[in-house]
N, C-alpha and C positions, 0 to 999 in steps of 0.2 A: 211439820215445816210448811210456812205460809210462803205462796209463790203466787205475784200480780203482775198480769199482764195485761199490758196496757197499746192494744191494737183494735182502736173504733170501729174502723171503714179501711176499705168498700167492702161490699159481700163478699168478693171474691179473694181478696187481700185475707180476711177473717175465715176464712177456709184454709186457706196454704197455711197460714198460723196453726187452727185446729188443728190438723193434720201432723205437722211438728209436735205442738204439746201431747196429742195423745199420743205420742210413741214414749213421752217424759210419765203420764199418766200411769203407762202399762208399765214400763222400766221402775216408777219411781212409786209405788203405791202408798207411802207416807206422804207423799205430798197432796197439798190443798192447793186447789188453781181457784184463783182468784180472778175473774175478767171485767177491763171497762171496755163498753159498749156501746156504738152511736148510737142514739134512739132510734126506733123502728126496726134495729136489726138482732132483737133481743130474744128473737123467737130460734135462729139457727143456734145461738149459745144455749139455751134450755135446750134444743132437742138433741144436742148434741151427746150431752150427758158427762160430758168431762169435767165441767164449772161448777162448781158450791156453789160459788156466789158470784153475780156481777153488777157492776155501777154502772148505770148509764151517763154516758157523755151527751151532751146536749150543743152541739155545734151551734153558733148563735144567739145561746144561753145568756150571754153575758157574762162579766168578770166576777160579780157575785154568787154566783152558781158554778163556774170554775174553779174560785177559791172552796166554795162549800164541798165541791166532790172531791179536791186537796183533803180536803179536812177528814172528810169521814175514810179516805181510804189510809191516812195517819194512824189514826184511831185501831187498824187494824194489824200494826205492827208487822210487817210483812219482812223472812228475810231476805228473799231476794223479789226485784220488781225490774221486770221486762220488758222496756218499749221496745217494740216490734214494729212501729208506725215510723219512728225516726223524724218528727217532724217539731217544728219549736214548741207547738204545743201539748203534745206528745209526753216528751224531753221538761215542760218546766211541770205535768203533771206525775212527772216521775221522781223529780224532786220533792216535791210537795209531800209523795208520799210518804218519804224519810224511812225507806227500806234501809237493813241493815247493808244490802250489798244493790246495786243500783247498773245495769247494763242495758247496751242499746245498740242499734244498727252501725256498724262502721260508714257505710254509707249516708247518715241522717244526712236531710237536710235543713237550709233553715237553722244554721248552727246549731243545731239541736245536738252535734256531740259535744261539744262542752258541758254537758250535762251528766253524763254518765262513763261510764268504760265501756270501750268500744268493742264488739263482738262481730267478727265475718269481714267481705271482703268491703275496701272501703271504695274501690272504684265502682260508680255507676253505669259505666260502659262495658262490665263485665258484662257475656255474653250465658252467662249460667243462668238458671231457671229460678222464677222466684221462691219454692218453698226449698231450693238447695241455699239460697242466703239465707234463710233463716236458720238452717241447720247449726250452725255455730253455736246457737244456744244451748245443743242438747250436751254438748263439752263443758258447760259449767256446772253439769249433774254427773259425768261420769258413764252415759249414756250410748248403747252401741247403736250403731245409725244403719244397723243392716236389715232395713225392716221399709218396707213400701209405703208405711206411711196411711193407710186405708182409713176411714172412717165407718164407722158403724150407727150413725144417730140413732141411737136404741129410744131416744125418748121424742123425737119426729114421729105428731097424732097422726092419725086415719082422717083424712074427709072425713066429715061428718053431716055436711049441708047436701053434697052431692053424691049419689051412688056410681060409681063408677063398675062397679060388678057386671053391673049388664052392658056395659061395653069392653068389657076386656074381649081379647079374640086369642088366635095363639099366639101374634106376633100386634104386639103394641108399640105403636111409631110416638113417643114425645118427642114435639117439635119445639122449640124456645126463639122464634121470628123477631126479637127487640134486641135490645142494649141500652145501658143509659147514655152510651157516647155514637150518633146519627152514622159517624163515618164506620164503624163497625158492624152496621146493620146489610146484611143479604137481602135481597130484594127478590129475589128466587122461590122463598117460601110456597107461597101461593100455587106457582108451576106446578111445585115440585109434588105438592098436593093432588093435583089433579094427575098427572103421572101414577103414583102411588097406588090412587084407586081405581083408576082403569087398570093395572098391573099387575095387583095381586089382592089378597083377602085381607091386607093388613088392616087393624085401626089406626085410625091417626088421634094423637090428642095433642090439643095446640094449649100452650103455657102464656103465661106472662100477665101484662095489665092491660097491654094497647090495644084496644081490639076495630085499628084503622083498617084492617085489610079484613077480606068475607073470606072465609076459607067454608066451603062447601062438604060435603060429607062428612065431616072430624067432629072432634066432640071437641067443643069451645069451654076450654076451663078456664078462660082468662080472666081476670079476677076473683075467681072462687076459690082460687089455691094460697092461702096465707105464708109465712114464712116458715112455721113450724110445723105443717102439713107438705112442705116442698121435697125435703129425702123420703121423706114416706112416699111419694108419688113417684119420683123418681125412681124408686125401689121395685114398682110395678112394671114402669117400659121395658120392652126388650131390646129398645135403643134412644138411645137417646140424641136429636140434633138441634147444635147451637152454635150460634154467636160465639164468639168471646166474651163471655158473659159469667157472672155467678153458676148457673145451671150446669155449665160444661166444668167448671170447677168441681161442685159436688157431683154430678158423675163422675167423673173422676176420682174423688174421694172413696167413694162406692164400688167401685173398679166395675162400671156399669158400661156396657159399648156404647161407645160417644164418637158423634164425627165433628171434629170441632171446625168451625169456620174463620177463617183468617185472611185481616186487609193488611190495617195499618198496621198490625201489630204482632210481634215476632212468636211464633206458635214455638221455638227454642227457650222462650221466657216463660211463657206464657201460658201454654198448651198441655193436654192431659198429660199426667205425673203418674209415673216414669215413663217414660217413651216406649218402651217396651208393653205398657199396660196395652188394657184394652180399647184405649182411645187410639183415633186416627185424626188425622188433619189433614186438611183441603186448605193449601195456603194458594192465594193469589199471585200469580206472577209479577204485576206491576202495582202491588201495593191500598189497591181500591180493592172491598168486595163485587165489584159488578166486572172483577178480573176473573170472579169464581164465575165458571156454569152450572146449569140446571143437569146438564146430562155426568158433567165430574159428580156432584154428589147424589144421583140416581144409581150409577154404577158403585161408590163405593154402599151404599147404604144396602141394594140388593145381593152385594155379597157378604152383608151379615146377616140380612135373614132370609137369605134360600141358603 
């Protein structure tokens, strides 16, 4: 049985997804997962190891290129196809497919349920977590849902450009200092660096692409960590701190100690899955990260590794 699912973006949005399917994966070993993909983010679906195959979506592609990825995922006769995106475009590429059985978010937006049959809760203002609205789907397989949900990206490479060996210590600090959205971003990084190595023997290794800020003693991986070398790096911190960002999702996934950072955005939505894991959150009082201090996530992060 062929099963397409169709959830492009964001990183993190395609995590909470993962994470659902592969408990479809483990329950349903007859099935083929089929995934579309926004370009560039092609490398978390390979390492993941749960996808056959996937189509890349090309956002700003054009209507010819839309139709043409309509076409080819046709051609592949799917019986059930999954948007998990819920958006018009989503929803008219779920069409297109012409699965036998066709379902999608109760919540789409963008009329995009007019497209399909609707699965999970349809208000937006529920205040549930996002990879618990996607659980709905795992009820059209017959699926027990008593299962944490973990990822394992067995097929996430080793660096290869960079030796990281000779910087391991006993206690490695991955730090993730960006976001792609400004208002989400801590500003504390940097401090909190210097803190760290006056304090203890830890390494620190700093994540991401931006490399605006000088962080001193750490091992600067920014830019040299691809997508599908990111759970494999992950897999080495003995903690990991982030933003609200992809990174703190796949810790998460990984049931990896995570301290996750939160402004604008609700760490009850949002925030490592399940609450009870090994992730913690540092939510801001009034909404801004600059609500967070330097000395709140010094103290939570020293009592994970002393």
């Amino acid at each position: 049985m062929k099963v397409l699912v169709i959830k492009p973006s964001s990183l993190g949005d395609v995590i909470h997804a993962l994470r659902v399917i592969s408990l479809l994966v483990k329950e349903r070993p007859d099935l083929q997962i089929h995934w579309v993909i926004k370009k560039g983010l092609e490398g978390i679906i390979n390492a993941s190891g749960l996808v056959k195959k996937h189509f890349v979506f090309q956002r700003g592609g054009g209507w010819y290129n839309y139709i043409n990825l309509g076409r080819e995922l046709r051609k592949e006769r799917y019986d059930f196809v999954l948007d998990m995106q819920g958006l018009l475009r989503s929803a008219v590429l779920s069409r297109l497919a012409n699965g036998k059985k066709t379902f999608g978010c109760a919540d789409g937006r963008e009329f995009s349920t007019f497209f399909y049959q609707c699965v999970g809760e349809s208000s937006r203002k529920s205040k549930i977590h996002a990879i618990e609205k996607l659980l709905p789907f795992l009820d059209l397989f017959d699926v027990n849902k008593n299962n944490e949900l973990t990822l394992a990206f067995p097929k996430s490479e080793q660096l290869s450009k960079f030796e990281l060996q000779s910087y391991k210590s006993s206690k490695n600090i991955l730090i993730f200092p960006e976001s792609r959205r400004q208002e989400k971003v801590w500003s504390g990084f940097e401090s909190l660096t210097k803190i760290i190595n006056e304090s203890s023997k830890a390494s620190i290794w700093v994540g991401g692409s931006n490399k605006d800020q000088n962080f001193k003693n750490c091992v600067d991986l920014r830019g040299k960590v691809e997508l599908r070398n990111l759970p494999w790096l992950i897999k080495q911190a003995s903690v990991v701190i982030s933003n609200d960002s992809a990174p703190l999702h796949i810790a998460s996934a990984l049931n990896k100690p995570v301290i996750g950072l939160f402004g604008p955005t609700d760490s009850s939505k949002y925030g490592p899955y399940p609450t009870h894991s090994t992730g913690r959150v540092i939510s801001s009082n009034n909404g801004l990260m600059s609500g967070i201090s330097i000395d709140q996530v010094s103290r939570e992060l020293f009592k994970i590794i002393n």
